[in-house]
C-alpha positions in Angstrom: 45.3 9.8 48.0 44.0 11.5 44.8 45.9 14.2 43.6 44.8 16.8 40.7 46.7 19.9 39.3 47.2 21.4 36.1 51.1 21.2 34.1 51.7 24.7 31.6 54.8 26.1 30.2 55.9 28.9 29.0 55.4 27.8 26.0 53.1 25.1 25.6 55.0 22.0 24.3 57.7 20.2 25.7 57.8 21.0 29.3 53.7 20.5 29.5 53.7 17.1 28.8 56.6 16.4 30.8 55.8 17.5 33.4 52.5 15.6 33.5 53.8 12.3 32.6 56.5 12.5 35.4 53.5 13.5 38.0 51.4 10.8 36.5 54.1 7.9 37.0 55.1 8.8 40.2 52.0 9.2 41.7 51.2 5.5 40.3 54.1 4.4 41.9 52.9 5.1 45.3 49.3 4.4 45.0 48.1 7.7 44.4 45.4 8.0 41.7 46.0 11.2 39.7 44.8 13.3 37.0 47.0 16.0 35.8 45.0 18.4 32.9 47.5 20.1 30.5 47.4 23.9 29.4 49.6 23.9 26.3 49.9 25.7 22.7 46.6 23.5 21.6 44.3 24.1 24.8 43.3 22.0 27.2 43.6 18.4 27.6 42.5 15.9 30.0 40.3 18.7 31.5 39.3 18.5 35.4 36.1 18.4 36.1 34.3 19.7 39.1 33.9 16.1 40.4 37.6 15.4 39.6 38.3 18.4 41.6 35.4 17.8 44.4 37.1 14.4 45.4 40.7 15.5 45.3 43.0 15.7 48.5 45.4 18.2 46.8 46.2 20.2 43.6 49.1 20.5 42.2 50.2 23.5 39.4 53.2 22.9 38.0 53.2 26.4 35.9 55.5 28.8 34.6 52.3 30.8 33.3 49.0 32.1 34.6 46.8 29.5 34.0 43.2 29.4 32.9 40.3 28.8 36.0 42.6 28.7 38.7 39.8 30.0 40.9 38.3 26.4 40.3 40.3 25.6 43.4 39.4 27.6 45.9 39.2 25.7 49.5 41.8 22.9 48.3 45.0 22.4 49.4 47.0 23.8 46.4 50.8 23.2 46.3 52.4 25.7 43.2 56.0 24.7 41.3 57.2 24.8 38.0 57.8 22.6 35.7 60.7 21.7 35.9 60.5 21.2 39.9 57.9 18.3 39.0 59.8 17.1 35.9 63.2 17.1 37.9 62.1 16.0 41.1 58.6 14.2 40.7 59.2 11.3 43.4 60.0 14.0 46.3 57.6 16.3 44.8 54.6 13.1 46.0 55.9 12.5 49.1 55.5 16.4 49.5 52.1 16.3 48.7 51.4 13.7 51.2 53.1 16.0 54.0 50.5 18.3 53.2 47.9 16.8 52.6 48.1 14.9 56.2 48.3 18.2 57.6 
């Protein structure tokens, strides 16, 4: 399955990044390719593109903010949690994902 999303805290540092690393490895660890972009205090990283998006089965935010170009999905299957949902829980978080996305 390849999952996409976006990780962004309230403010900007800590929770981010963690949240995206814990999405990253447990994706990997079920065979999922995955590309999580960060929103954080120094803009965007590992930006989604609209091919990265295109050929996703499922988005994932894990926000505590508004984020920017959240329109960008539109017509995917969007799952929203916060951070600390996908930091504390990333493992049942996937297998979530692939409910959904068989749905």
């Amino acid at each position: 399955m390849k999952i996409v999303g976006v990780s962004a805290c309230t403010v900007g540092i800590a929770h981010t990044y963690m949240a995206q690393q814990k999405l990253e490895d447990a994706a990997k660890a079920t065979g999922d390719e995955v590309k999580i972009e960060t929103q954080g205090t120094i803009g965007v990283e590992n930006e989604l593109t609209a091919q990265d998006i295109a050929d996703a089965d499922i988005v994932i935010l894990a926000i505590d903010i508004k984020i920017a170009n959240e329109e960008r999905f539109a017509g995917k299957k969007v799952v929203k949690v916060s951070t600390e949902t996908a930091i504390k829980a990333p493992n049942k978080l996937i297998a979530k994902l692939h409910e959904i996305a068989e749905k």
